[in-house]
N, CA, C and O of each residue as an XYZ file, in Angstrom:
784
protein
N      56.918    -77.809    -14.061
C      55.541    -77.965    -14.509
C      54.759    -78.782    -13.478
O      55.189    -79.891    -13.163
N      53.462    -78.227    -12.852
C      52.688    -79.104    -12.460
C      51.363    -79.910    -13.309
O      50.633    -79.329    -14.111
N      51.272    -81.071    -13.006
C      50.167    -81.416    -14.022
C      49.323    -82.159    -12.789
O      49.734    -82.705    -11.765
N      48.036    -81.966    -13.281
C      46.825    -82.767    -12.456
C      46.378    -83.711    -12.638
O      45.491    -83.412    -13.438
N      46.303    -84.963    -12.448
C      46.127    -85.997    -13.345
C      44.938    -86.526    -12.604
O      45.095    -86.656    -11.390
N      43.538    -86.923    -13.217
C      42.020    -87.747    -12.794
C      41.854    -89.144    -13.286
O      42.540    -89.616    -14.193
N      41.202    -89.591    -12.844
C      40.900    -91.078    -13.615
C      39.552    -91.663    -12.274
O      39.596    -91.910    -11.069
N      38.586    -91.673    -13.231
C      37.626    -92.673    -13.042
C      36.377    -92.236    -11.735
O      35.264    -92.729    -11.550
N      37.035    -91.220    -11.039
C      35.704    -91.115     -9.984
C      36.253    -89.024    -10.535
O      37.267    -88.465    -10.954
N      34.851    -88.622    -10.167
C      34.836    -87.073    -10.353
C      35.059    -86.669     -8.974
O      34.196    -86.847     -8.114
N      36.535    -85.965     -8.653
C      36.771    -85.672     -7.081
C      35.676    -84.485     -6.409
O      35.845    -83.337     -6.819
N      34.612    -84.711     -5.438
C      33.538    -83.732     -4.844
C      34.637    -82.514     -4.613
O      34.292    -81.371     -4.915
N      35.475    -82.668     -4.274
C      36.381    -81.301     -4.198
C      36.515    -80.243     -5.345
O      36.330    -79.026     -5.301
N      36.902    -81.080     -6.420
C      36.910    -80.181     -7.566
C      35.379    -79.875     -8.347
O      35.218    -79.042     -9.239
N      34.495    -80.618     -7.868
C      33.203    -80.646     -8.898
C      32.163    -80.241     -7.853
O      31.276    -79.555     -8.360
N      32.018    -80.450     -6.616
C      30.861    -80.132     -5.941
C      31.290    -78.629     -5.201
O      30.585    -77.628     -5.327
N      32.202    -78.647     -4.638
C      33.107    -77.610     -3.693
C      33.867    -76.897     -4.746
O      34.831    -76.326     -4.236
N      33.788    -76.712     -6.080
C      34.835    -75.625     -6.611
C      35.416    -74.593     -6.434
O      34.718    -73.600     -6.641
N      36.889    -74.326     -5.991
C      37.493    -73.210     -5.441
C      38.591    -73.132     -6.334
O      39.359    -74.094     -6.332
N      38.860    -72.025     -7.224
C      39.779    -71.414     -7.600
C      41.256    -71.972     -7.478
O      42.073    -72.642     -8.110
N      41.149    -71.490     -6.632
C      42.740    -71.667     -5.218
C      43.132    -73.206     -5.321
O      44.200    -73.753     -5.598
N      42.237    -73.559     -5.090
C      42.567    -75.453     -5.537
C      43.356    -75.618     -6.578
O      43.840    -76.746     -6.486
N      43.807    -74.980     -7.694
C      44.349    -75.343     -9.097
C      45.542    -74.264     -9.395
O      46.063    -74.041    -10.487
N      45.841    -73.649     -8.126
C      46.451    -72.391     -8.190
C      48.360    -73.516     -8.533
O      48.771    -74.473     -7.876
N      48.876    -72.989     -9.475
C      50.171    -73.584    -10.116
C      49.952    -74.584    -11.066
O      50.880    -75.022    -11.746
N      48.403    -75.123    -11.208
C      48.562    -76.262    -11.804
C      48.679    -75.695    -13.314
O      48.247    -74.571    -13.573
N      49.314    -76.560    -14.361
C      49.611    -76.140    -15.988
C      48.967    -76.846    -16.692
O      48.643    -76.393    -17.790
N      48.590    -78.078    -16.351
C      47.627    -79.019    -17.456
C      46.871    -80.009    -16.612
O      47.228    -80.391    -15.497
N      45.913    -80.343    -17.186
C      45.014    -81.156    -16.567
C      44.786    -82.504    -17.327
O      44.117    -82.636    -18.352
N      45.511    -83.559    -16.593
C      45.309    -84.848    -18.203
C      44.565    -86.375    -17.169
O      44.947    -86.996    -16.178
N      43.359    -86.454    -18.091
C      42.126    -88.089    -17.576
C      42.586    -89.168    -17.775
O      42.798    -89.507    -18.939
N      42.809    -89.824    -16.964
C      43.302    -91.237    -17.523
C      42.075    -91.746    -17.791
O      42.214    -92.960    -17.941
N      40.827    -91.392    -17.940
C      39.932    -91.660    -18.371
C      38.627    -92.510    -17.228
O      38.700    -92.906    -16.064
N      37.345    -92.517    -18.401
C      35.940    -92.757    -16.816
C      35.558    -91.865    -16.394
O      34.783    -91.995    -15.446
N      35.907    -90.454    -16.887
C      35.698    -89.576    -16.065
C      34.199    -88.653    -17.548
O      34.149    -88.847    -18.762
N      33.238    -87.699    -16.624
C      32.396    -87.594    -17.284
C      32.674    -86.670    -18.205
O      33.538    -85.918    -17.754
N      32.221    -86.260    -19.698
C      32.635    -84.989    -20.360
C      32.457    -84.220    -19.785
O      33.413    -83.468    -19.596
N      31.055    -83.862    -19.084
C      30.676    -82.647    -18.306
C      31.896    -81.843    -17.415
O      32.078    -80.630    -17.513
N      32.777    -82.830    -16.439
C      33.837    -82.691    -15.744
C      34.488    -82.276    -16.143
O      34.871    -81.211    -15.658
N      35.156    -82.839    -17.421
C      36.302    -82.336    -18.184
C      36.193    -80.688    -18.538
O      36.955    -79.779    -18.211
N      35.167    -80.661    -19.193
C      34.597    -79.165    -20.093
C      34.962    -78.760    -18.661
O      36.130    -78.484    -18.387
N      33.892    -78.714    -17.651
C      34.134    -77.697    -16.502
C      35.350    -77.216    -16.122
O      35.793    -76.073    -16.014
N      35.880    -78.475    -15.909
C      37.414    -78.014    -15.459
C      38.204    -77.009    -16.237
O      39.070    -76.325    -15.692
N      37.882    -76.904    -17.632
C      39.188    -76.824    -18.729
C      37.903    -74.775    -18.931
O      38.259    -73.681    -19.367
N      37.048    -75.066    -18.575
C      36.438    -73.795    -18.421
C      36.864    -73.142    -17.237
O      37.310    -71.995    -17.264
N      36.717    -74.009    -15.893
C      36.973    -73.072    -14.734
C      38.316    -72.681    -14.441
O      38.703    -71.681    -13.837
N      38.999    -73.651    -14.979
C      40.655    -73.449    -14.012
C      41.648    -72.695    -15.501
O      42.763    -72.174    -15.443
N      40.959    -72.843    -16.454
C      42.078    -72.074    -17.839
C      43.304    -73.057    -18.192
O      44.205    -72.793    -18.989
N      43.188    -74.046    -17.569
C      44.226    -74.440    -18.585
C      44.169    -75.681    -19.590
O      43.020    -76.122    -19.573
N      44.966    -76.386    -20.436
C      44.669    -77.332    -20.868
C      44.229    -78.842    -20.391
O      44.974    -79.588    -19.756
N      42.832    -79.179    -20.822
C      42.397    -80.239    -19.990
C      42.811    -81.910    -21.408
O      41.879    -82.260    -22.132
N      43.846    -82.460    -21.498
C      44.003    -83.607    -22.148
C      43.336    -85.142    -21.593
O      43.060    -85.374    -20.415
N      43.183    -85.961    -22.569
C      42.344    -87.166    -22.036
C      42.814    -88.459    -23.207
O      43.232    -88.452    -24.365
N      42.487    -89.512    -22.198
C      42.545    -90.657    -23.075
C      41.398    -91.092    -22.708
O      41.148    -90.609    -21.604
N      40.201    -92.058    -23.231
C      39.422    -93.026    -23.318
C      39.512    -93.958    -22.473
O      40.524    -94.655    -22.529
N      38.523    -94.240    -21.475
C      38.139    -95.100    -20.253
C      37.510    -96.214    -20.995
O      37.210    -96.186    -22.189
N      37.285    -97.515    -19.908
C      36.211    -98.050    -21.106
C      34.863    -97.970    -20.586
O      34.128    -98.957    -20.622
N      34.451    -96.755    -20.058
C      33.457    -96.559    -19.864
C      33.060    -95.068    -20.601
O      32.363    -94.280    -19.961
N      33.586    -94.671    -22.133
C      33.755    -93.392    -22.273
C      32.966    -93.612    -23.519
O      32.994    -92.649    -24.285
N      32.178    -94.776    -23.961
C      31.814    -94.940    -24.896
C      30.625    -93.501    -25.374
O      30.248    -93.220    -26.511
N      30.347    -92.964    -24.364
C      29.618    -91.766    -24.836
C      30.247    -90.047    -25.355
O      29.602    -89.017    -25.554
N      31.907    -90.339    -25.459
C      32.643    -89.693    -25.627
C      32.399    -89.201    -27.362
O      32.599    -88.033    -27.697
N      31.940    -90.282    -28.380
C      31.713    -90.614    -29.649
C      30.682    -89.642    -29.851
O      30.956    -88.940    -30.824
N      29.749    -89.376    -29.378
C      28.235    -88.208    -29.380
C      28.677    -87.338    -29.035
O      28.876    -86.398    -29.804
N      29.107    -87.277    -27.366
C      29.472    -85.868    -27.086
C      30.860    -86.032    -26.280
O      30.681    -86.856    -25.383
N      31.866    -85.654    -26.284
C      33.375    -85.383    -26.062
C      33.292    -84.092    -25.780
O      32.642    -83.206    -26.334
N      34.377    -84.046    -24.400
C      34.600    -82.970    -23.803
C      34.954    -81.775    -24.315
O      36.079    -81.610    -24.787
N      34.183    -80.960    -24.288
C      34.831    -79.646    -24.967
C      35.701    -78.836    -24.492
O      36.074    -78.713    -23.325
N      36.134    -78.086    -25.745
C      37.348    -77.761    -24.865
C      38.245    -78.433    -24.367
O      38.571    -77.985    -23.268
N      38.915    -79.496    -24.737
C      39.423    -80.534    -24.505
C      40.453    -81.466    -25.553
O      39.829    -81.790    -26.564
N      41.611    -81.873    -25.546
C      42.007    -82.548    -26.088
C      42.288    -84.022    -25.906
O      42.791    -84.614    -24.952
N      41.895    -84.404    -26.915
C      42.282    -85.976    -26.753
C      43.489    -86.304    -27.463
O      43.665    -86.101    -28.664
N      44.366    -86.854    -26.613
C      45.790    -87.792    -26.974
C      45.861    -88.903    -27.089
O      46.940    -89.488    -27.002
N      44.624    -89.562    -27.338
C      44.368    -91.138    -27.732
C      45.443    -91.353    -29.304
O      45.390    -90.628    -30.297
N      46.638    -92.939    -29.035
C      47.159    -92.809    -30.178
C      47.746    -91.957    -30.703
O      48.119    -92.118    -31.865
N      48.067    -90.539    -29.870
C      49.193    -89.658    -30.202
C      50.687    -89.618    -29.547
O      50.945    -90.466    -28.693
N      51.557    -88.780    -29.872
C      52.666    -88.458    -29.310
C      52.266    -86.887    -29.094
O      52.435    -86.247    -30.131
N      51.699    -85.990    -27.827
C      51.170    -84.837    -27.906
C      52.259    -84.070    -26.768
O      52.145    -84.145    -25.545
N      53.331    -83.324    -27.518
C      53.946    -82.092    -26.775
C      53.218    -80.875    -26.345
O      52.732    -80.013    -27.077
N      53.214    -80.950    -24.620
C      53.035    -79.744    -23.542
C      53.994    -79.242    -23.306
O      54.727    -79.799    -22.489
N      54.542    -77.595    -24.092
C      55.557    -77.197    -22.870
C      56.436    -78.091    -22.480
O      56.810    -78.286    -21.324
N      56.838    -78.747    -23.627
C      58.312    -79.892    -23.839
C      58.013    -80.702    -23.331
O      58.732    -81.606    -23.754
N      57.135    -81.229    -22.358
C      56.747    -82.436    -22.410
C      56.070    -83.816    -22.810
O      54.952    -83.946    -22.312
N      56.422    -84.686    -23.459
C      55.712    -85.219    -24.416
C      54.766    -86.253    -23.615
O      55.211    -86.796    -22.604
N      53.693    -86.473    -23.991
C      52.473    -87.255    -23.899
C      52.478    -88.720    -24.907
O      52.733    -88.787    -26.110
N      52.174    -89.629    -24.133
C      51.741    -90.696    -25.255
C      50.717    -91.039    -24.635
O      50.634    -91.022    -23.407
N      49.661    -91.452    -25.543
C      47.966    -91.618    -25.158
C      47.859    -92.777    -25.726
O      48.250    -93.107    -26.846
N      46.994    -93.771    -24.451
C      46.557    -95.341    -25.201
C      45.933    -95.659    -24.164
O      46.413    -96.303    -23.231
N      44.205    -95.008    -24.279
C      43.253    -95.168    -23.360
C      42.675    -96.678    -23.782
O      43.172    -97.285    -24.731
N      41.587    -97.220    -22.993
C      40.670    -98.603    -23.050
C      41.189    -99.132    -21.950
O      41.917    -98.657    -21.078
N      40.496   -100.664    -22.179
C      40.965   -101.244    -20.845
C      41.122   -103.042    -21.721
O      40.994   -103.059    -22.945
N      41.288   -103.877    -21.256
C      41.133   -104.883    -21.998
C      39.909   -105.566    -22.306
O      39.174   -105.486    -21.322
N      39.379   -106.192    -23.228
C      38.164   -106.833    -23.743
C      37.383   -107.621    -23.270
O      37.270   -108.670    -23.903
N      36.494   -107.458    -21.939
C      35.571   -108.398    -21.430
C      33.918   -108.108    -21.837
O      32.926   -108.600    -21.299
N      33.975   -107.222    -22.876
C      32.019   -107.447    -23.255
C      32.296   -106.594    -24.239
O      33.272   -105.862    -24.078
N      31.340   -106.464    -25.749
C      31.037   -105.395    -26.311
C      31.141   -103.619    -25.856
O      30.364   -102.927    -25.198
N      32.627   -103.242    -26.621
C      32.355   -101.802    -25.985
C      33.781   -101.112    -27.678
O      34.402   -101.722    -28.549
N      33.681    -99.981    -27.385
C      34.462    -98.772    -28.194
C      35.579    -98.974    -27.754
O      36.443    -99.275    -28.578
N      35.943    -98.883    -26.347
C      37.160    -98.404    -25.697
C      37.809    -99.701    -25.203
O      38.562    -99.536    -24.243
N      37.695   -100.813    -25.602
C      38.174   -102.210    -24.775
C      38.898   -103.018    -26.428
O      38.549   -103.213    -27.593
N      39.993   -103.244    -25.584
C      40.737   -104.029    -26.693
C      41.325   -105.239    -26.462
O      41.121   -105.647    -25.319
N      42.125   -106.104    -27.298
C      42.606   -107.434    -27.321
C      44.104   -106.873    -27.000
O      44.673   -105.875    -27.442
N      44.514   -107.802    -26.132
C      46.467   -107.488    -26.054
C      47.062   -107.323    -27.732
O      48.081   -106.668    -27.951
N      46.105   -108.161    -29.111
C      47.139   -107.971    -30.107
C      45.888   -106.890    -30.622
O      45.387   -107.334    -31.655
N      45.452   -106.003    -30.323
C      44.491   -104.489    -31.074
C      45.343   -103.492    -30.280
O      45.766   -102.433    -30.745
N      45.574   -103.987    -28.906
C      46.438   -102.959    -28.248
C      48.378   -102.477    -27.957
O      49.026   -101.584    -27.412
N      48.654   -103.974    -28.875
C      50.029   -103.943    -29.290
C      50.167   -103.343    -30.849
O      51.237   -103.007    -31.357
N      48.543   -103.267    -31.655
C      48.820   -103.073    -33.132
C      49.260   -101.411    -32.813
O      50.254   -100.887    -33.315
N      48.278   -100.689    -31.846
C      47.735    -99.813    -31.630
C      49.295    -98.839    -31.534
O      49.431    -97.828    -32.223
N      50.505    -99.386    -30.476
C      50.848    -99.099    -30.141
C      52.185    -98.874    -30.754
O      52.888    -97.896    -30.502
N      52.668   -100.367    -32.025
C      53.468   -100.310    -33.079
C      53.100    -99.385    -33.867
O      53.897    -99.170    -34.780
N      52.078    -98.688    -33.846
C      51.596    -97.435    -35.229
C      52.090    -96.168    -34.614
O      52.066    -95.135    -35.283
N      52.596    -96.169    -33.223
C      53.154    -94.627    -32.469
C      54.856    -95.004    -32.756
O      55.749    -94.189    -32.521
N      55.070    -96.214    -33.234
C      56.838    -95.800    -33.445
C      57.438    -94.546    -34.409
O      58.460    -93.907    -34.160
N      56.399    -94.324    -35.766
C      56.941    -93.344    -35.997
C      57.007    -91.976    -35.114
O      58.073    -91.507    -34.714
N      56.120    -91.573    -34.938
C      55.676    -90.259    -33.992
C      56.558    -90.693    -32.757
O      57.262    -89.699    -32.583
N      56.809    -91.357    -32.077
C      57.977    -91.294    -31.119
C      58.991    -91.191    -31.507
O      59.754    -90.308    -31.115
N      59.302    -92.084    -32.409
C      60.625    -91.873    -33.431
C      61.056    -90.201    -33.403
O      61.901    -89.674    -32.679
N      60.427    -89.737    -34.152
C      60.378    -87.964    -34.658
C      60.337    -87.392    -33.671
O      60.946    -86.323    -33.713
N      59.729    -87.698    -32.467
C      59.597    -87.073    -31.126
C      60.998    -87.442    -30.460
O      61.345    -86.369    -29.967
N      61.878    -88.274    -30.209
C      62.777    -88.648    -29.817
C      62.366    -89.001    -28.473
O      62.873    -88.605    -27.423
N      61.211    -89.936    -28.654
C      60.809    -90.778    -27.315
C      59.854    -89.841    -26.645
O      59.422    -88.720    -26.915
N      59.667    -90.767    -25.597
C      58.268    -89.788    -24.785
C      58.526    -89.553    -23.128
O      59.488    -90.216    -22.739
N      58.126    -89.061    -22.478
C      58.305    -88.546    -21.230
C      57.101    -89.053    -20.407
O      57.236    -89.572    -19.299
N      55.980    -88.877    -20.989
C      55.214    -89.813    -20.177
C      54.158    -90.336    -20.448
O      53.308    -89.556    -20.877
N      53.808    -91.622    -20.342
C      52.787    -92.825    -20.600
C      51.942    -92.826    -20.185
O      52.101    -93.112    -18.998
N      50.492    -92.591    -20.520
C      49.217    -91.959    -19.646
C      48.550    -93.376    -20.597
O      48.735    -93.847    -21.719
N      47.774    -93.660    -19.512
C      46.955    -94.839    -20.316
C      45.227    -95.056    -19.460
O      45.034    -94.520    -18.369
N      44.550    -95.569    -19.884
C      43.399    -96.010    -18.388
C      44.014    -97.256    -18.172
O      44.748    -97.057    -17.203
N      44.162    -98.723    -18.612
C      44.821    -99.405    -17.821
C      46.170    -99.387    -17.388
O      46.959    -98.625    -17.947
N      46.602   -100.255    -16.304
C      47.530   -100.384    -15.777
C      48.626   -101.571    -16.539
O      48.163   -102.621    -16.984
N      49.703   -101.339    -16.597
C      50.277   -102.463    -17.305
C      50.288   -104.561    -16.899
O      49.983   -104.892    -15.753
N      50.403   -104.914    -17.227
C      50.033   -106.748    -17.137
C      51.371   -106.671    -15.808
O      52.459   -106.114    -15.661
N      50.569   -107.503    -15.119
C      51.280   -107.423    -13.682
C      52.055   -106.337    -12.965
O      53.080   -106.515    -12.307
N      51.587   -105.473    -13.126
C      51.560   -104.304    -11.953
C      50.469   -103.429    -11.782
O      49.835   -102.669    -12.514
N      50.435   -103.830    -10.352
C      48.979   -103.674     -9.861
C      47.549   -103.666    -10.225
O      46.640   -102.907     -9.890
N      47.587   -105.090    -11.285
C      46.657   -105.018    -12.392
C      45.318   -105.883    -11.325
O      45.406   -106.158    -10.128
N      44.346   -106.104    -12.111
C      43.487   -107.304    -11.463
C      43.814   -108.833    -12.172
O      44.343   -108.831    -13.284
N      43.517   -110.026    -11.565
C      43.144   -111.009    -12.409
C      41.699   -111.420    -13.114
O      41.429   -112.457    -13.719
N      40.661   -110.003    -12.774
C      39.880   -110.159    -13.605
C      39.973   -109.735    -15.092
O      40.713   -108.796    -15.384
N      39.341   -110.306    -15.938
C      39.249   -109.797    -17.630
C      39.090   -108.363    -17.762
O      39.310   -107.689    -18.769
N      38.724   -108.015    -16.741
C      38.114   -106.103    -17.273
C      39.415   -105.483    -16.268
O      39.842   -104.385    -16.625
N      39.871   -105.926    -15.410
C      40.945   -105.236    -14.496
C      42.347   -105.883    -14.922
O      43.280   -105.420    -14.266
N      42.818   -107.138    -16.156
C      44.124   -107.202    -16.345
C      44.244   -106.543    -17.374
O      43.615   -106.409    -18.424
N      45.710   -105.898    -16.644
C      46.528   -104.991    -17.919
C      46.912   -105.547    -19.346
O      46.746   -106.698    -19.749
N      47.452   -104.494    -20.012
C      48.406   -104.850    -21.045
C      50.070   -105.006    -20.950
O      50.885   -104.122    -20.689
N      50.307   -106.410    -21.247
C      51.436   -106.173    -21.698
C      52.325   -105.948    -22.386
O      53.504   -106.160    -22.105
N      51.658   -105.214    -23.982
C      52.477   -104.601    -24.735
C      53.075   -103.151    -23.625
O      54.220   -102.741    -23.815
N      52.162   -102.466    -22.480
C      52.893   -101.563    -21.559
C      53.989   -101.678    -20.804
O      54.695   -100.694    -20.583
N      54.180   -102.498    -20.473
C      55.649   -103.343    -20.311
C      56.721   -102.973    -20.965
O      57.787   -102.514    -20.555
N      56.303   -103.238    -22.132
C      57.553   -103.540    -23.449
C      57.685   -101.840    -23.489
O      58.813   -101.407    -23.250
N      56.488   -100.733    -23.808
C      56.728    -99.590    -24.167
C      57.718    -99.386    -22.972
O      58.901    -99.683    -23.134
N      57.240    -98.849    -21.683
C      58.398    -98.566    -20.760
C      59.844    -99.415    -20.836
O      60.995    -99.028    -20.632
N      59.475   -100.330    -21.098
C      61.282   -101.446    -21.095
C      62.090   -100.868    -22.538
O      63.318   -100.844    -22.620
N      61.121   -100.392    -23.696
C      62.038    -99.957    -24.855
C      62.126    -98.144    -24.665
O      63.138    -97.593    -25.097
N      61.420    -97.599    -24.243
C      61.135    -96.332    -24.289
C      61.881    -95.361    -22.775
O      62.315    -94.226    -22.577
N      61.677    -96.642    -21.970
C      62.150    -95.752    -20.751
C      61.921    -94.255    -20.233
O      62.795    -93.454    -19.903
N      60.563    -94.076    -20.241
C      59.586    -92.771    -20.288
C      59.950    -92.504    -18.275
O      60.241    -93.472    -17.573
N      59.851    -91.154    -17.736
C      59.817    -90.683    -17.016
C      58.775    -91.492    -16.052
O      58.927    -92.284    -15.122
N      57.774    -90.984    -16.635
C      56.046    -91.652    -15.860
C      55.315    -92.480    -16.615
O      55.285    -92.420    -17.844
N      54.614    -93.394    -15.841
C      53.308    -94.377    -16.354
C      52.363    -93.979    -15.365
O      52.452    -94.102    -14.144
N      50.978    -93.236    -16.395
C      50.609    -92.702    -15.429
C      49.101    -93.449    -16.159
O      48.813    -93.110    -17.307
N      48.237    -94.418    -15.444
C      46.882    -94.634    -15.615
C      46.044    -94.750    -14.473
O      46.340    -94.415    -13.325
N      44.723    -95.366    -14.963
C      43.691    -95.035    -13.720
C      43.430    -96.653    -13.875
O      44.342    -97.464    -14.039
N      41.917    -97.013    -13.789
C      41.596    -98.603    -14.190
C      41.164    -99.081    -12.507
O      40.036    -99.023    -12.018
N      42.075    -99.422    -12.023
C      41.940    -99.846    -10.555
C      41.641    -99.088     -9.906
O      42.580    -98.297     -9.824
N      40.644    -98.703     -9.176
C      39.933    -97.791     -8.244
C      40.875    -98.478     -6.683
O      40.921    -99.584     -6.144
N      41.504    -97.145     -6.414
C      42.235    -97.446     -5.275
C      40.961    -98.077     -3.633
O      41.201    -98.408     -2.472
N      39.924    -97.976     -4.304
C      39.095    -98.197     -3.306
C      37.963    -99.555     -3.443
O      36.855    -99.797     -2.965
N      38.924   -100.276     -4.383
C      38.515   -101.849     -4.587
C      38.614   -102.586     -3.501
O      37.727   -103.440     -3.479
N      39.445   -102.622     -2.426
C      39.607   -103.252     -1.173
C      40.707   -104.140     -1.724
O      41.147   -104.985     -0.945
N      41.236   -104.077     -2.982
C      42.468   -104.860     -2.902
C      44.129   -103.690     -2.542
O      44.306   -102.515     -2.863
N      44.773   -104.351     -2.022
C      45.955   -102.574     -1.772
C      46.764   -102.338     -2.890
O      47.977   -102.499     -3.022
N      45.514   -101.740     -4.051
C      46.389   -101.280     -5.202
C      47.186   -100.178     -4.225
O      46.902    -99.497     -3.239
N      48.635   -100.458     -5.289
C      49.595    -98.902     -4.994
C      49.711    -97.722     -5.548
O      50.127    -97.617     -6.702
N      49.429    -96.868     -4.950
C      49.456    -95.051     -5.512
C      50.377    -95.213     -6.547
O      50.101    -95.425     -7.727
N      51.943    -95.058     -5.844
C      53.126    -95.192     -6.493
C      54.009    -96.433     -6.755
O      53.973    -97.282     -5.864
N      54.875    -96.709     -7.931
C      55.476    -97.980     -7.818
C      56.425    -97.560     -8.895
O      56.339    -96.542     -9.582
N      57.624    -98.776     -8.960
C      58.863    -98.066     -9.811
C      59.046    -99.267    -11.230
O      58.348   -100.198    -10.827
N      59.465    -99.594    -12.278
C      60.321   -100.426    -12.581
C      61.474    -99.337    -13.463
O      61.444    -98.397    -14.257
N      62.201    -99.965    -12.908
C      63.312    -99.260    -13.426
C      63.575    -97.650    -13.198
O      63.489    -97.181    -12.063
N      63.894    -96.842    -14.317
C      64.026    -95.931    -13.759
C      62.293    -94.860    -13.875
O      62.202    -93.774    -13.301
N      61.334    -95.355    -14.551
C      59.895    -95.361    -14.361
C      59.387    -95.279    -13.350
O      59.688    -96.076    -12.462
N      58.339    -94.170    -13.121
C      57.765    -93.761    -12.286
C      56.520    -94.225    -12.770
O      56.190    -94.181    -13.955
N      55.381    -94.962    -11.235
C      54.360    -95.476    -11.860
C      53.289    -94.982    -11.154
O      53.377    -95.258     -9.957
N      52.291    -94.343    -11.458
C      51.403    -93.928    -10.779
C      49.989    -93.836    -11.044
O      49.502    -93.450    -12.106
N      49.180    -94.315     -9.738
C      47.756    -94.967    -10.417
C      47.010    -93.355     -9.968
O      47.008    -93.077     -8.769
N      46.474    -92.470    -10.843
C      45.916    -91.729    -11.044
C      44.415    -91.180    -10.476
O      43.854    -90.090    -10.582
N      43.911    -92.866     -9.612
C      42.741    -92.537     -9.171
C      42.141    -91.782     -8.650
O      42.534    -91.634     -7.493
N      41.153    -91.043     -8.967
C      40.801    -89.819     -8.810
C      41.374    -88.889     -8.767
O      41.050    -88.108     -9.661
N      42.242    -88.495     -8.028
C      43.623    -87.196     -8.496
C      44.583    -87.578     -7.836
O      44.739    -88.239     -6.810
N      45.521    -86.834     -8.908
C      47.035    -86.922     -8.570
C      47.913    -85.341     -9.000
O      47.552    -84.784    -10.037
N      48.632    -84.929     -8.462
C      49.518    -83.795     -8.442
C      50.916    -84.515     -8.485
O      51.530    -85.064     -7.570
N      51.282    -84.334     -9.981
C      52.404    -84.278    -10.157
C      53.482    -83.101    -10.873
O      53.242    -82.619    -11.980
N      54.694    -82.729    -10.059
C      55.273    -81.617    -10.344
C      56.502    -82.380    -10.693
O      56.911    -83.370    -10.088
N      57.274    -81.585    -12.159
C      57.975    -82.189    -12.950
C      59.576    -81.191    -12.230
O      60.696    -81.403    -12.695
């Protein structure tokens, strides 16, 4: 399976320059979120396949209008073609917003998916908009992770952690890729091609 994974900037390649051929093998298309509905719909119109998403915390306009054509895996356990999805978009709580939570709103959030993983027999991969609490997080309030994400990969031991949050083009050297354990970690910014 290939999957396409976006987060946070709309790539001019896929949105200004649209070519077919660009998406040729790809099977699903999943946002780590930030990214505009308009984008999403397009994509999940132009290229045919399934476009999945979690909540940025800049998606607060998702509530009016949400991508069509589109699924959201916010708070689910969502099987692709045997691969399972766990969704737990926002970022952490530095101002009034929809999509921004407290480490204990985003640990409640996350104890309410034990059943559905349970029944699922675990998950394969961890799509989130932030990045987990000390890896490759910021020490600002709007750029530090969660560390209930930690604990999910340390109890769950999922394939991939795959979010956006840190714009690889902050000037700090966030990393593309990074490991703990047997976890694959990957910051999603703007696109990523991953083949399973």
């Amino acid at each position: 399976m290939k999957i396409l994974f976006l987060a946070d900037e709309e790539s001019k390649v896929y949105w200004e320059y649209f070519k077919k051929e660009d998406f040729e093998g790809i099977d699903v298309i999943v946002s780590c979120g930030d990214l505009k509905a308009s984008y999403l719909s397009f994509l999940t119109t132009m290229v045919g396949v399934p476009v999945l998403y979690v909540h940025g915390n800049h998606d607060d306009k998702y509530s009016m209008n949400p991508p069509e054509g589109c699924t959201c895996i916010e708070d689910e356990v969502y099987e692709y073609e045997g691969v399972r999805f766990v969704g737990l978009g926002g970022s952490n709580r530095y101002k009034p917003g929809k999509n921004q939570y407290t480490e204990k709103q985003m640990t409640r959030r996350a104890k309410k998916l034990k059943w559905k993983i349970w029944r699922k027999k675990g998950f394969d991969i961890l799509v989130t908009h932030s990045p987990a609490r000390g890896l490759n997080d910021g020490e600002d309030m709007c750029h530090k992770g969660f560390e209930i994400f930690n604990k999910l990969i340390e109890e769950y031991k999922p394939k991939y952690f795959v979010h956006g949050h840190v714009h690889m083009c902050y000037g700090r050297n966030y990393k593309r890729i990074d490991h703990v354990g047997d976890t694959t970690v990957i910051n999603a910014y703007e696109k990523y091609i991953l083949e399973l």
